[in-house]
Each structure stands twice: as structure tokens, then as C-alpha cells.
C-alpha positions as CSV (number, residue, x, y, z in Angstrom):
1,X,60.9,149.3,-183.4
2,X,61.0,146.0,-181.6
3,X,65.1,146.2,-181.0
4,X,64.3,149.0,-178.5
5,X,62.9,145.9,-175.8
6,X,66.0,143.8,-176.8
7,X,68.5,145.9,-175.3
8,X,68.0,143.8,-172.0
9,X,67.3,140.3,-173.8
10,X,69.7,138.3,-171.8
11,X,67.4,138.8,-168.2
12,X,64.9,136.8,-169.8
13,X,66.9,133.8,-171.6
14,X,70.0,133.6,-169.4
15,X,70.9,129.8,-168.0
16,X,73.6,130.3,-165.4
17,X,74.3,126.5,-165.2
18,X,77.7,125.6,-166.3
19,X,77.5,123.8,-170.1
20,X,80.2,120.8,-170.0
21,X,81.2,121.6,-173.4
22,X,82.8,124.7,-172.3
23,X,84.2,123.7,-168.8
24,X,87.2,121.9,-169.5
25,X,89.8,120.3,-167.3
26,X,91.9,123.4,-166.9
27,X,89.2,126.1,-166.7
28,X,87.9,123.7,-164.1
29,X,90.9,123.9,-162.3
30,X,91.4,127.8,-162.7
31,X,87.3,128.4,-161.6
32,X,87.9,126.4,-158.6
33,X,91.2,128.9,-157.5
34,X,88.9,132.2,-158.4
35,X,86.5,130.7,-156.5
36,X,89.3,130.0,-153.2
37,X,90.9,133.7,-153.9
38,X,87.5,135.2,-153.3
39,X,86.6,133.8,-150.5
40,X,90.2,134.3,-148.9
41,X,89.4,137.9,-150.3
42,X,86.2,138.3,-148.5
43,X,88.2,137.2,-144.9
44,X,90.2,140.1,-145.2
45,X,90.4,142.7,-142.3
46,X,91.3,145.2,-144.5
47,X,88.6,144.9,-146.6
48,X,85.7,144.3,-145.0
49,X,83.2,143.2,-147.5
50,X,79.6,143.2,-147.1
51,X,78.5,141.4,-150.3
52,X,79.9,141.0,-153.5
53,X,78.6,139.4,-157.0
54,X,80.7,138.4,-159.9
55,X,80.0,136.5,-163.4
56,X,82.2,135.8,-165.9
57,X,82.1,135.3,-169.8
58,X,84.3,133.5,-172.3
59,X,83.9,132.7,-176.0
60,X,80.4,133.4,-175.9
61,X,79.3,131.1,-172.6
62,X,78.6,132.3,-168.8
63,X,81.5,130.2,-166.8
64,X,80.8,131.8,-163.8
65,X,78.4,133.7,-161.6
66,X,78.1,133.4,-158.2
67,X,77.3,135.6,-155.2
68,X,79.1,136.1,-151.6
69,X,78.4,137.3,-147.9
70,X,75.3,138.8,-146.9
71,X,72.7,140.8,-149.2
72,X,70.9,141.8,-145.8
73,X,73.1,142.3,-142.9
74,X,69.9,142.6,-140.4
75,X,67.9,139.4,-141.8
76,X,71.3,137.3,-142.0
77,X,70.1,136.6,-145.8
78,X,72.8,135.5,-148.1
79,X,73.7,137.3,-151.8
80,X,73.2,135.6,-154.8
81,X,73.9,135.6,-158.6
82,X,70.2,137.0,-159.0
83,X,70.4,139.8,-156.3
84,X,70.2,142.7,-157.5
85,X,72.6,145.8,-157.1
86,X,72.6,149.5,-158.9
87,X,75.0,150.0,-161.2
88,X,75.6,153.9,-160.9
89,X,77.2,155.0,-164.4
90,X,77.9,151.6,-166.1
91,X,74.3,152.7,-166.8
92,X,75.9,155.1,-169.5
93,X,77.0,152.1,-171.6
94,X,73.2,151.0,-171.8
95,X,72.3,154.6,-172.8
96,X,74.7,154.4,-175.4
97,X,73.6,150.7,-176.4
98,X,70.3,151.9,-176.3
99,X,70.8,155.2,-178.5
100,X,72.8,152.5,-181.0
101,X,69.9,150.3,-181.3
102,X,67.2,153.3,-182.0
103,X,69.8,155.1,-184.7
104,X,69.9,152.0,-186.1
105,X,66.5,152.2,-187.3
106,X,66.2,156.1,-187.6
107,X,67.2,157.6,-191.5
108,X,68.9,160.4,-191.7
109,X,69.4,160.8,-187.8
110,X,73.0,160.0,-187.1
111,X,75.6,160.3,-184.2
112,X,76.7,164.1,-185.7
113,X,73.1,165.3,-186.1
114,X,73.1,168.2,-183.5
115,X,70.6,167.9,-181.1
116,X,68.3,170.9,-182.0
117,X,67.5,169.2,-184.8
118,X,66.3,166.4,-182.6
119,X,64.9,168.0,-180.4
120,X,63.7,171.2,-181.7
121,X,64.1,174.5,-182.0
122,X,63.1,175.5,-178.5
123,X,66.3,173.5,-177.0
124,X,69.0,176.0,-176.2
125,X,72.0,175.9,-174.7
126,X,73.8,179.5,-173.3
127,X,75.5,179.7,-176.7
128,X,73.8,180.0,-179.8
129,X,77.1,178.2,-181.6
130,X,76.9,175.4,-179.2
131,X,73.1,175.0,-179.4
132,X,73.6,174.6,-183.6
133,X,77.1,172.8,-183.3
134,X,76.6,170.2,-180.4
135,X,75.9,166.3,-181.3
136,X,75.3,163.2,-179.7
137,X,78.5,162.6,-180.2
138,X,79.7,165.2,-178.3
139,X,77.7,164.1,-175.5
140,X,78.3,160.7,-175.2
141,X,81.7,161.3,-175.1
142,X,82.0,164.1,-172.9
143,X,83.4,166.8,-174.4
144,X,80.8,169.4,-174.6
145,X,83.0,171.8,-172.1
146,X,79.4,172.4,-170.5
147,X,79.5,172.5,-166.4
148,X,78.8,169.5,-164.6
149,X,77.8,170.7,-161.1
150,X,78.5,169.3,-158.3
151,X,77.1,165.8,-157.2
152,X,76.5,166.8,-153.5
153,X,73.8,168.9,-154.9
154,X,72.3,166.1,-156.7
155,X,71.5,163.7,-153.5
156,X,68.7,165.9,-152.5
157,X,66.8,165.0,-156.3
158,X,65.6,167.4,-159.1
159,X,61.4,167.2,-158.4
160,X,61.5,167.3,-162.4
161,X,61.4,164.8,-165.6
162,X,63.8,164.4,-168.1
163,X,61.8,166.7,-170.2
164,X,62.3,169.8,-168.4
165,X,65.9,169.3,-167.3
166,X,66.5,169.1,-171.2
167,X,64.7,172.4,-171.4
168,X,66.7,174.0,-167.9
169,X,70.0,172.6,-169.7
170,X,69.6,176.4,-171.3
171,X,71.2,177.8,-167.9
172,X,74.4,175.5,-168.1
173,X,77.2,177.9,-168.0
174,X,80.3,177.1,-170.4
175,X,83.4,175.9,-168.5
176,X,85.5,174.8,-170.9
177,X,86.1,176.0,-175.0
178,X,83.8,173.6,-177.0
179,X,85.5,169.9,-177.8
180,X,88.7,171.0,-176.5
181,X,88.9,168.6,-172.9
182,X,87.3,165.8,-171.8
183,X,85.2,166.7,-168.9
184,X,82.8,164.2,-167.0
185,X,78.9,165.2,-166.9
186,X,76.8,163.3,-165.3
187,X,73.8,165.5,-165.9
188,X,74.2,165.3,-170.0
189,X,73.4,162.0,-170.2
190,X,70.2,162.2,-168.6
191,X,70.0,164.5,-171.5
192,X,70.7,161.5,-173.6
193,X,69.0,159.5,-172.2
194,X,66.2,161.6,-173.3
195,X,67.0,162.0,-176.7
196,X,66.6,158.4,-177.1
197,X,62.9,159.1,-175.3
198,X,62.3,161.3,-178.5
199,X,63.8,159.4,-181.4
200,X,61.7,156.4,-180.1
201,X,58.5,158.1,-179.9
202,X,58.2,156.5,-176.2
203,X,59.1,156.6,-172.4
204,X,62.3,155.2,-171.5
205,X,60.8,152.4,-169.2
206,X,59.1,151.1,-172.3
207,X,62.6,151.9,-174.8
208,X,64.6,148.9,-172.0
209,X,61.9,146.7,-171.9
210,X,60.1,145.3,-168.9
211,X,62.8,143.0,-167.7
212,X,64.9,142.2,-164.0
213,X,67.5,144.4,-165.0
214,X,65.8,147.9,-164.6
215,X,65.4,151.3,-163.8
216,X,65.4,152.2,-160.4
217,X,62.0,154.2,-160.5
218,X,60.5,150.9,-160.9
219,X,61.2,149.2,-157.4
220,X,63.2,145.9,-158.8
221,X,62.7,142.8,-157.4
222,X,65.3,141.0,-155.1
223,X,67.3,144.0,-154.4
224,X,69.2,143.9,-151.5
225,X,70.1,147.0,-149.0
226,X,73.4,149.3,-149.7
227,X,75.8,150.1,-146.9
228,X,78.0,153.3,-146.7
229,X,79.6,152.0,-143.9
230,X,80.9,148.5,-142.7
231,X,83.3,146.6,-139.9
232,X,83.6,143.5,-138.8
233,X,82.3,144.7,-135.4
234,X,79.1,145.2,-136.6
235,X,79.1,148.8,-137.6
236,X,77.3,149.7,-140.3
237,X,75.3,152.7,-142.0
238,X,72.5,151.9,-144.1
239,X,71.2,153.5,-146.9
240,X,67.5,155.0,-146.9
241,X,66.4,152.8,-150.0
242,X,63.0,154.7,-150.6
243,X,64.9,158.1,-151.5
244,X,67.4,156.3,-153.6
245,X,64.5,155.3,-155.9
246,X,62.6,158.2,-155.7
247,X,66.0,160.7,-157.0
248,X,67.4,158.4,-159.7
249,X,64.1,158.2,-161.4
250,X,65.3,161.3,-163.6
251,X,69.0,159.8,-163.2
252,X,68.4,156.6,-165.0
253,X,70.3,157.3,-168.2
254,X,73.1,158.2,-166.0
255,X,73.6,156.7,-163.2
256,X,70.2,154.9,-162.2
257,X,70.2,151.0,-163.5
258,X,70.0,148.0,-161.5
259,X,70.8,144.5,-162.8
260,X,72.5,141.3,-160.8
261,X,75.6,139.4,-162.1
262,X,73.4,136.7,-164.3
263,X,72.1,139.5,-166.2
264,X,75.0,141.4,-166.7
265,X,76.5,138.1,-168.1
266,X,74.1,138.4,-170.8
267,X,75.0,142.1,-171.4
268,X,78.6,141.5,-171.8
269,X,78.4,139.0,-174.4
270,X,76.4,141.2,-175.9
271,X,79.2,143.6,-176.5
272,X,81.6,140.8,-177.0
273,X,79.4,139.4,-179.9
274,X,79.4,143.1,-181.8
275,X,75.7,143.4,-180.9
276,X,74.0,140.0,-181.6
277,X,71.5,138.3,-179.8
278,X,71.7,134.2,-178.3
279,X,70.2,133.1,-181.7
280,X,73.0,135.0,-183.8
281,X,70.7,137.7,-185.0
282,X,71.7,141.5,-184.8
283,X,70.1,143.4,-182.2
284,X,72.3,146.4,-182.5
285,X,74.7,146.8,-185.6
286,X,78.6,145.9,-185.2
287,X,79.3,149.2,-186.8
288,X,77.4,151.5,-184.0
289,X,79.4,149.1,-181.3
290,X,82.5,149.7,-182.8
291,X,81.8,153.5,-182.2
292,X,81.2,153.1,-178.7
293,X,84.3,151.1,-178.5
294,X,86.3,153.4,-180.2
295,X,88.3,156.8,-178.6
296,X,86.3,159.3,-179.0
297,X,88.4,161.8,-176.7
298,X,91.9,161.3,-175.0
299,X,90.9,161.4,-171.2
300,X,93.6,163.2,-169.2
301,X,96.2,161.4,-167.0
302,X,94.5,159.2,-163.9
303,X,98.1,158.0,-161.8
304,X,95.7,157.1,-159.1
305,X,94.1,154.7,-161.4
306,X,96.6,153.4,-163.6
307,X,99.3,150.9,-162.8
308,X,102.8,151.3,-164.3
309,X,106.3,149.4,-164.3
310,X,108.3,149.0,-163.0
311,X,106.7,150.0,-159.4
312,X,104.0,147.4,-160.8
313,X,104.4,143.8,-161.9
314,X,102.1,144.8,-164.5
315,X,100.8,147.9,-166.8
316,X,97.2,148.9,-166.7
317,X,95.9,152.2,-168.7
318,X,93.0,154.0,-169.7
319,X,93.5,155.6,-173.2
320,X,89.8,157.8,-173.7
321,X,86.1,157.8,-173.5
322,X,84.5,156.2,-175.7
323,X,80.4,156.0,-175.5
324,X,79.6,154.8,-172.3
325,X,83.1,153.0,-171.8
326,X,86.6,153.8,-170.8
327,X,89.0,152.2,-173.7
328,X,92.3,151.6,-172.3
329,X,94.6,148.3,-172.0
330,X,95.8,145.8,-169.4
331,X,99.2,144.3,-169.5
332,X,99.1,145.4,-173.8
333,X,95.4,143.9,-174.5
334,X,92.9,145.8,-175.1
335,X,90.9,146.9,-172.2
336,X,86.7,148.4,-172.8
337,X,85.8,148.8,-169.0
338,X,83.0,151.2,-166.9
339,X,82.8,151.8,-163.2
340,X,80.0,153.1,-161.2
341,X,79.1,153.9,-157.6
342,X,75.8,154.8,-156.4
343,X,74.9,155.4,-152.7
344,X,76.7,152.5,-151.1
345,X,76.6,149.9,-154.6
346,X,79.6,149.8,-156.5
347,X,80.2,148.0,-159.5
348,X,82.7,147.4,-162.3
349,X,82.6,145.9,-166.2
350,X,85.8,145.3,-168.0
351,X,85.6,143.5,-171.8
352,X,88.7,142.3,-172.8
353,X,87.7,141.4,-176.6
354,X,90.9,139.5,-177.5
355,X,90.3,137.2,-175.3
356,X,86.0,137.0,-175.9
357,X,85.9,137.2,-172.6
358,X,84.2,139.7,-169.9
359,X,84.0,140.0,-165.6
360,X,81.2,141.9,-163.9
361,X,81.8,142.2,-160.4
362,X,79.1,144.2,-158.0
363,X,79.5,145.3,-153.9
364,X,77.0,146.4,-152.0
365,X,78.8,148.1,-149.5
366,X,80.9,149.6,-147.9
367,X,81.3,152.5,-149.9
368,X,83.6,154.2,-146.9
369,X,86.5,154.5,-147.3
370,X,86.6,154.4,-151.0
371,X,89.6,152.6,-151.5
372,X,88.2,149.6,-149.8
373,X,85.8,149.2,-152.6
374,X,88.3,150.7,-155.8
375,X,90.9,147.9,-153.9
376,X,88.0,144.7,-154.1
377,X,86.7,145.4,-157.4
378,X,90.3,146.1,-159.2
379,X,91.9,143.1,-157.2
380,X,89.2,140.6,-159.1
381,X,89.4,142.4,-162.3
382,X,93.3,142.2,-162.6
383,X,93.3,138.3,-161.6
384,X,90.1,137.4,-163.8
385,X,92.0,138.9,-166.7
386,X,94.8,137.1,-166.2
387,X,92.9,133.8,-166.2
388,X,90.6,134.9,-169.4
389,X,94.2,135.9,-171.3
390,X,96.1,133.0,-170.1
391,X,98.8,134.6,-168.2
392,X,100.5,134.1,-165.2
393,X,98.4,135.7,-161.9
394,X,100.6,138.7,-160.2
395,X,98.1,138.5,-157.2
396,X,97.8,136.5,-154.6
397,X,95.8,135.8,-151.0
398,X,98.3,137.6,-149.4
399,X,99.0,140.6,-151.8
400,X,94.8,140.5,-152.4
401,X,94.7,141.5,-149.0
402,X,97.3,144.0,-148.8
403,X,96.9,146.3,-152.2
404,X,98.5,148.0,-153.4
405,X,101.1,147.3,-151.0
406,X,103.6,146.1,-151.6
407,X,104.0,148.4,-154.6
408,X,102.0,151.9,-153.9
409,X,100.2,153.1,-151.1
410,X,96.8,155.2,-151.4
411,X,96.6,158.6,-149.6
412,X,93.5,158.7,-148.1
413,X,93.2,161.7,-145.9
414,X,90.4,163.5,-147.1
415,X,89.6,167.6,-146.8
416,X,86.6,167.7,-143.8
417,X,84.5,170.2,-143.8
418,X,85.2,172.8,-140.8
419,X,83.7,172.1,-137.5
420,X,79.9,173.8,-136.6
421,X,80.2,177.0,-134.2
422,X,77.8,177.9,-131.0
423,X,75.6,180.1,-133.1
424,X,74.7,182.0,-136.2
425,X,75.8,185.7,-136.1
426,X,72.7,187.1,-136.3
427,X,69.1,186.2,-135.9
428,X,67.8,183.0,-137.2
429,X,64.6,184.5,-138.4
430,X,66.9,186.8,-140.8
431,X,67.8,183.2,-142.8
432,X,64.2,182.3,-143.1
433,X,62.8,182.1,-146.9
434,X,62.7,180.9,-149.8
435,X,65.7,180.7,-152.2
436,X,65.6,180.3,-156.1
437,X,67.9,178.3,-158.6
438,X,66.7,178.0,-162.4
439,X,67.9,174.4,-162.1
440,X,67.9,173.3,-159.0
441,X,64.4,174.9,-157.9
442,X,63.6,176.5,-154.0
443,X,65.3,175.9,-151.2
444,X,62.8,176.7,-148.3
445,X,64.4,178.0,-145.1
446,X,62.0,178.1,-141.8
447,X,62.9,178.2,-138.4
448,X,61.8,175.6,-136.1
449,X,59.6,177.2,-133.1
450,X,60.5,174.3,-131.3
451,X,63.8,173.3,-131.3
452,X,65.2,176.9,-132.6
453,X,66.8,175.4,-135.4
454,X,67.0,176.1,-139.3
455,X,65.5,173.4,-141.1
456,X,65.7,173.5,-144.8
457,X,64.1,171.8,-147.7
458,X,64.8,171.3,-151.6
459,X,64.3,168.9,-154.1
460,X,62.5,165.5,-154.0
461,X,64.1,164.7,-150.8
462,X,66.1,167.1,-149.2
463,X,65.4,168.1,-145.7
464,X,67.2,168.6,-142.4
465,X,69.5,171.5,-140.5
466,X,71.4,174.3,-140.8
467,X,74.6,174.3,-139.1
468,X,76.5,177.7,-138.4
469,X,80.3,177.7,-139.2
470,X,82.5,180.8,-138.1
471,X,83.4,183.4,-139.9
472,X,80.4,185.0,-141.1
473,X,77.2,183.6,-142.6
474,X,78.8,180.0,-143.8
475,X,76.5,176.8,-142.7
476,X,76.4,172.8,-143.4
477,X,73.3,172.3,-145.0
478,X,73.0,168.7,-143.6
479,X,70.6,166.2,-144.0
480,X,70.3,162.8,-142.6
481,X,73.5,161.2,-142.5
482,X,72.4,158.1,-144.5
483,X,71.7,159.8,-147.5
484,X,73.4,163.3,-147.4
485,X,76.5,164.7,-147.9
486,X,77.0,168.1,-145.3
487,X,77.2,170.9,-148.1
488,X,78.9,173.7,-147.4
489,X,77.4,177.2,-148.4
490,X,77.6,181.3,-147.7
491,X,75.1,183.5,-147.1
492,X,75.3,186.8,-149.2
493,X,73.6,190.0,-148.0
494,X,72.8,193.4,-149.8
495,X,74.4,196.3,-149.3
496,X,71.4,197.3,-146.8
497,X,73.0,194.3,-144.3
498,X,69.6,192.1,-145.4
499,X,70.6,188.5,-146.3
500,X,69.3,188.0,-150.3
501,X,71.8,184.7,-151.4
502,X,72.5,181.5,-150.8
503,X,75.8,180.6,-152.7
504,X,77.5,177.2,-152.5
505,X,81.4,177.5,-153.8
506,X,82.4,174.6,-156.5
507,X,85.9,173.8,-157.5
508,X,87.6,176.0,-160.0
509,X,86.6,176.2,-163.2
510,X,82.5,175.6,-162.0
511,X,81.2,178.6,-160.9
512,X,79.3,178.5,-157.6
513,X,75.6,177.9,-157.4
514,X,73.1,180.3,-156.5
515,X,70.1,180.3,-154.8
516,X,68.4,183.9,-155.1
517,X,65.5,185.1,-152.1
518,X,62.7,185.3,-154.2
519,X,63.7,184.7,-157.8
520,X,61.0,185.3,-160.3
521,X,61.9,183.4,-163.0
522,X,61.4,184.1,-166.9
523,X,60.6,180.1,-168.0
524,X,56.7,179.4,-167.0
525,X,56.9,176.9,-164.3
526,X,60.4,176.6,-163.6
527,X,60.2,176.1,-160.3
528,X,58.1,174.1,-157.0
529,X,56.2,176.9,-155.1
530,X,55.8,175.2,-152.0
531,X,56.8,176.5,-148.5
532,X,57.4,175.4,-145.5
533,X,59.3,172.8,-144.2
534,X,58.5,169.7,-142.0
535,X,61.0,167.4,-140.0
536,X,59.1,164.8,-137.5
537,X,60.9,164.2,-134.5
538,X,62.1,160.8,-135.5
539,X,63.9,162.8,-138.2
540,X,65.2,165.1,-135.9
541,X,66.4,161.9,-134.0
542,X,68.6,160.8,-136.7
543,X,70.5,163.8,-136.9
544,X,71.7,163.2,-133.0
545,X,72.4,159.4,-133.7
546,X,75.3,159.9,-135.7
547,X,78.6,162.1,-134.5
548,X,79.4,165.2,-136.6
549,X,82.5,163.1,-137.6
550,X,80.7,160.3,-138.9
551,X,78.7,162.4,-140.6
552,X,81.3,164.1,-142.7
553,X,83.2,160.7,-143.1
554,X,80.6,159.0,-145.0
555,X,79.6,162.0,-147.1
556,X,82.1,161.9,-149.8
557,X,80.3,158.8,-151.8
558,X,76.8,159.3,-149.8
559,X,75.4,160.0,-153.3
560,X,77.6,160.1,-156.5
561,X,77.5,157.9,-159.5
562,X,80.6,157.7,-161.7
């Protein structure tokens, strides 16, 4: 099954040099103007940039891939084309290339086989007509219905492989009637990811291929830090890079690849090409690519992402999912793009076929306040397509720097968690325990002898402090502010007054989850036993270096892939 290693064929054969049979005099010309409207981009005060990575494709040949501003803010070192940045869920369109490329070679396993017979009959879901009924199909393109929780939860890691959460997706509670909505799940394309693991017979690290564009879990080479936070001043939040490997080793179908902008050259033109390789041969059949390109499912109404006129010069809209990709339009051509965000990196893909030509562009912080990052990345998008299509540009140095002004403005006040009280309203040694989730595993509460604070931990690496907030038994589970997002949560007790669940509230229609005290668990092995719970001082430390403010403010994109 050799096509399995060719999914990532471009990171070994890429030339980024320019070939002069491609440049000509007027794609010189427009090169040299992207090239002055980035760097006029990157001086703006509005958008404070850290470093950002772009290549560009047409008719089959990389015109352009360069890198800007700083990969390491500390060591002064610049970014370049072969940096390399995570690309959060663009990592769903390799899953689905990937998947493409084993069905190819699989008889009788297609895209609407349901995935007990892949997987077996011990894979269950809640619902025995969604365990027989459900495809690949259905997951790829989101419409299973199934609930996604939330991605706060995720930042603290799943201490499980891809294996077992494919055996835990049993306790996945049914949100939505089957293939009626789209609705995003970030978690059922790990499941994916390891159907793929099955049909090939092998890990995924060995499905992709040893090259420079990789998994996470593997420590790439040349990556640069990520920065949640960034001014000109010199403030600036950096991420704790040996969690963010250590958690998106499970997450890889979904959310955990990392490539650079030479690379990703390499994968655009293979979509471009309908799935051939440099040498013209067929790594992945057209047929299987024009799935992924196709709608699969209508997604609902975005207004905060799609342009209109006549507020806008221009239209921009995104139609439906298709596997991996968004398939929408810009300005009435045909628009394949994916977006993805992952603990300070933010990237975007757009594929505009009619013109055979594709932009990657990659930040590596800030990732607060979001719209500075939504602004930089659609700002280069919108004038790259305009170049690849041959029409006239509708932004400039001076709108760059002001979007979406003149036309729209973007609301960003944000909901902030309420403010910590004095104390808890009862003794701290009544919280201490351990608490049970069939997916998420223990939660270990223990009271610190000497500081007299609640220090939790779960997952791979979640730790820190408890935090009361009045009324009642509500607390901030917080962890360090450079990886976790404050997550809010109630404290149940019996009707005895003695404290038995932890419950943390999700937006309507997820129901909340639940950690029980002392849940014994029917599935062999379901969950870590250890206790206890450690902080070292120059953990506690961090917690004190920070404001509460702070905190909160970075904590909406701390850890989310999208």
C-alpha cells in the first residue's frame, strides 16, 4: 500500500526557487506588490503580527513562499518558508486525503460502509440504529448529530490512544436527529483518523509517511514557538510547547498536523491536480477528490464570516462541508478552503480551482484577540485571489490595515467568566477526591497543606487551582494561564449535604459533563487510577504572574482547533 507514504510527497521533492518559465513580466510585477502589501501589513498597529508564512500556487508551479517577522521573539530569529507551524483542523483535509488514498486500494470498503463493519462488532454508539446506519461519510462531513463537547475540556489531554476513544465514543450522547444538521466535531475525526489506522493495517505515523510535515507527537524539526498574546510593547504570552505535543498526539487526525508554507505548496497542488503526484502519476484517484470537494451538507448561515454586497465591494460565501473542506465561492468562483487554530498557530488554505491556483498562509501568534488573526489571514486570502483570478484588488495598505472598516465592524466583547470570591462555603477538605467521567477519566481533587488551596489534576496535563465563585459551590478550575482556559463548573451534593458531582454546564443542546466521586465504571480499564496531585512551587508561581484578567482574556483560543 505504498500510496499511504505519498500523502505527504511534496516535503521531500519540493524546489521553492522560482522557474523563469512561469514568472512572467506581469506576475513579476504583481509578486513584487504582494510582496510590498505584506510587509505594509505586518507594520500595522492594529495588527500586531508576530510571524507569518505564505506560499502560493498557480498552474501547477510554486510562485511564491516566503516567510516574515520573527519565528522566536526571545532569540530575535527570523521565520522562514521552512518554519514550521501547526495547522489545527486543516489537518482534517489530510485525514480525508488520507482515508481517499487507503479506500482507494480497499475492495468492497467504500465511503457508505458503516463503520461497525470496519471496525467490528464491539464498536457502539448509544443507539443501536446509529451504530448500524453511521458511515464515513457521515463523519467526514459532520453530520452524525453526535455531541461534540466542549473544547476547554480538551486542553488538559485525554491520557488515551485513538483506540480507546473509538471504543469510549459508546457514551456520546445524541444531540441532534441523525443527518438532519451540520454540526462540527472535532472528536469524530480522531475517530477517523483511526479508521484509516485499521483499513491500513498500521499506525498512523507510518499511514503519513516519515516526512517534515508531521504529526505533532513526533517533535518536528524547525518549529518555532506560538504566542497567545502579542504588542508591540513587548508583551507577549507564550505557549508551553511540551504540553502541546504531548495532548495532540491523540488529536492528530483532527487538529494535530504541522507543516511550513513550502510543504503545503506541494499539498495544494496536489488537490489542484485531482490527486497526482510531480511525475503525473495518481497518488489518490480524481473521483475520491471530487467527493471531498463536493457538498456533502449545507452548513448553516456564518454572517460573521461571509462578505455580502452591497456593504462589501465584493461577495464571499461558504456553501457546505465537504470532507475536510469548506466549499463556498469568492466574488462567483469557486472557493475549496479550511481554517485551523491551535494554541496560538493559525492557519488558512483556500483552492480556487478555476484559476489552478492555491494560497497557504500560517501565523504564529497572536491568537488574542481573535479578530486580529481572522482579519491577517482573510486580508491575504481576498487580495491573493484576486491576483490568481485576474481581477481588480478591493484592498489596499490602507483598508489592510483597517478591516473590515470601512464596511463592517466586528463585535468583540466577549462573556468573562465571573470574578473569584474570598472563600469556598464550606470546608475545603469536603471538595477533596476523586471524580469520574467515562470519557474524560479522574479528576483528582487534594487540598494543599501548604498553601490551603484546591489543586486539581486530570488528563495528560491538567493541573492547577480551584477558584471559589459565589453563589454556592461554583469554581474556575484554572490551570496555568499559557495553556488553560479557566473552566467554569458546580459542585452537586446529595441529599445528605455531602458533595458527590462535579458538573461543568455546556451550551444548549450539549448536555453538561459529569464527573461522579467514585465512579466505578462497567468498561475494564476505563479510567487512570492515580491520586494525588502535585504542583511545584514554580508552578504555583505562574499562577500569580498573570492577573485574573489576563487569564480569562486569553482563554477563549488557549486551546481549540477549528
Amino acid at each position: 500500500m505504498a500510496n499511504f507514504q505519498l500523502v505527504f510527497f511534496f516535503s521531500s521533492t519540493l524546489l521553492v526557487a522560482l522557474s523563469p518559465t512561469v514568472i512572467t513580466a506581469a506576475l513579476e510585477q504583481d509578486l513584487a506588490d504582494l510582496d510590498s502589501f505584506i510587509q505594509s501589513l505586518m507594520e500595522c498597529e492594529s495588527k500586531p503580527i508576530v510571524g507569518l508564512t505564505i506560499s502560493l500556487v498557480k498552474n501547477g508551479d510554486v510562485v511564491f513562499c516566503k516567510g516574515y517577522g520573527k519565528r522566536d521573539l526571545n532569540q530575535g530569529l527570523p521565520l522562514d518558508n521552512r518554519t514550521i507551524f501547526g495547522l489545527g483542523s486543516i489537518s482534517k483535509s489530510f485525514t480525508a486525503t488520507l482515508l481517499a488514498s487507503v479506500l482507494a486500494e480497499r475492495d468492497g470498503v467504500t465511503l457508505d460502509t458503516p463503520l461497525v463493519d470496519i471496525l467490528g462488532h464491539d464498536f457502539r454508539f448509544q443507539d443501536e440504529f446509529l451504530t448500524k446506519k453511521t458511515t464515513l461519510r457521515d463523519v467526514l462531513a459532520h453530520r452524525t448529530g453526535l455531541q461534540r463537547f466542549p473544547t476547554k475540556l480538551l486542553q488538559f489531554g485525554m491520557d488515551i490512544d485513538r483506540a480507546e476513544l473509538t471504543r469510549r465514543v459508546r457514551h456520546f450522547s445524541q444531540v441532534h436527529p441523525f443527518r438532519s444538521v451540520f454540526y462540527y466535531n472535532n472528536l469524530l475525526y480522531t475517530l477517523a483518523g483511526h479508521v484509516a489506522e485499521r483499513l491500513a493495517g498500521k499506525p498512523l505515523n507510518s499511514c503519513y509517511g516519515k516526512r517534515s510535515s508531521s504529526l505533532w507527537g513526533r517533535r518536528p524539526f524547525n518549529v518555532g514557538p506560538s504566542y497567545l498574546t502579542y504588542s508591540r510593547d513587548g508583551h507577549a504570552l507564550l505557549v508551553d510547547r511540551e504540553e502541546t505535543f504531548r495532548i495532540q498526539k491523540l488529536h492528530a487526525p483532527s487538529g494535530g498536523m504541522a507543516s511550513n508554507a513550502a510543504d503545503m505548496a506541494r499539498y495544494m497542488q496536489l488537490h489542484l491536480s485531482g490527486g497526482k503526484g510531480p511525475d503525473g502519476r495518481t497518488l489518490v484517484p480524481d473521483e475520491l477528490f471530487r467527493e471531498s470537494h463536493t457538498v456533502q451538507f449545507f452548513r448553516p448561515y456564518q454572517p460573521d464570516k461571509e462578505l455580502y454586497r452591497p456593504q462589501y465591494p465584493v461577495g464571499v460565501r461558504n456553501n457546505g462541508e465537504g470532507f475536510g473542506l469548506i466549499v463556498g465561492d469568492y466574488r462567483g468562483y469557486r472557493r475549496l478552503f479550511r481554517s485551523g487554530i491551535y494554541t496560538g498557530f493559525s492557519s488558512l488554505m483556500s483552492l480556487f480551482p478555476d484559476a489552478s491556483g492555491g494560497v497557504f498562509t500560517s501565523l504564529n501568534g497572536p491568537a488574542f484577540p481573535s479578530h486580529v488573526y481572522i482579519d491577517v489571514h482573510s486580508i491575504l486570502h481576498y487580495r491573493v485571489a484576486d491576483m490568481l483570478l485576474g481581477l481588480e484588488p478591493w484592498l489596499n495598505t490602507t483598508t489592510a490595515c483597517s478591516f473590515p472598516q470601512p464596511w463592517a465592524t466586528y463585535d468583540v466583547n466577549m462573556t468573562m467568566p465571573p470574578a473569584p470570591s474570598r472563600d469556598f462555603p464550606r470546608d475545603k477538605r469536603d471538595y477533596e477526591g476523586t471524580f469520574g467521567n467515562p470519557l474524560f477519566g479522574n479528576l483528582t481533587i487534594r487540598l494543599n497543606s501548604t498553601d490551603g488551596t484546591l489543586r486539581f489534576k486530570v488528563g495528560l496535563v491538567g493541573h492547577g487551582i480551584l477558584l471559589p465563585i459565589s453563589p454556592g459551590n461554583r469554581v474556575l478550575i484554572n490551570g496555568p494561564p499559557s495553556q488553560s482556559a479557566p473552566v467554569v463548573a458546580n459542585f452537586e451534593e446529595t441529599q445528605g449535604g455531602a458533595i458527590n458531582r462535579l458538573v461543568i454546564p455546556v451550551a444548549s443542546p450539549e448536555p453538561p459533563v459529569v464527573f461522579v466521586r467514585g465512579l466505578k465504571l462497567t468498561d475494564v480499564d476505563e479510567l487512570p487510577t492515580e491520586e494525588g496531585c502535585a504542583v511545584s512551587g514554580a508552578e504555583a508561581t505562574v499562577y500569580k504572574m498573570w492577573s485574573y484578567c489576563v487569564q480569562l482574556g486569553v482563554a477563549i483560543l488557549v486551546f481549540t482547533f477549528i
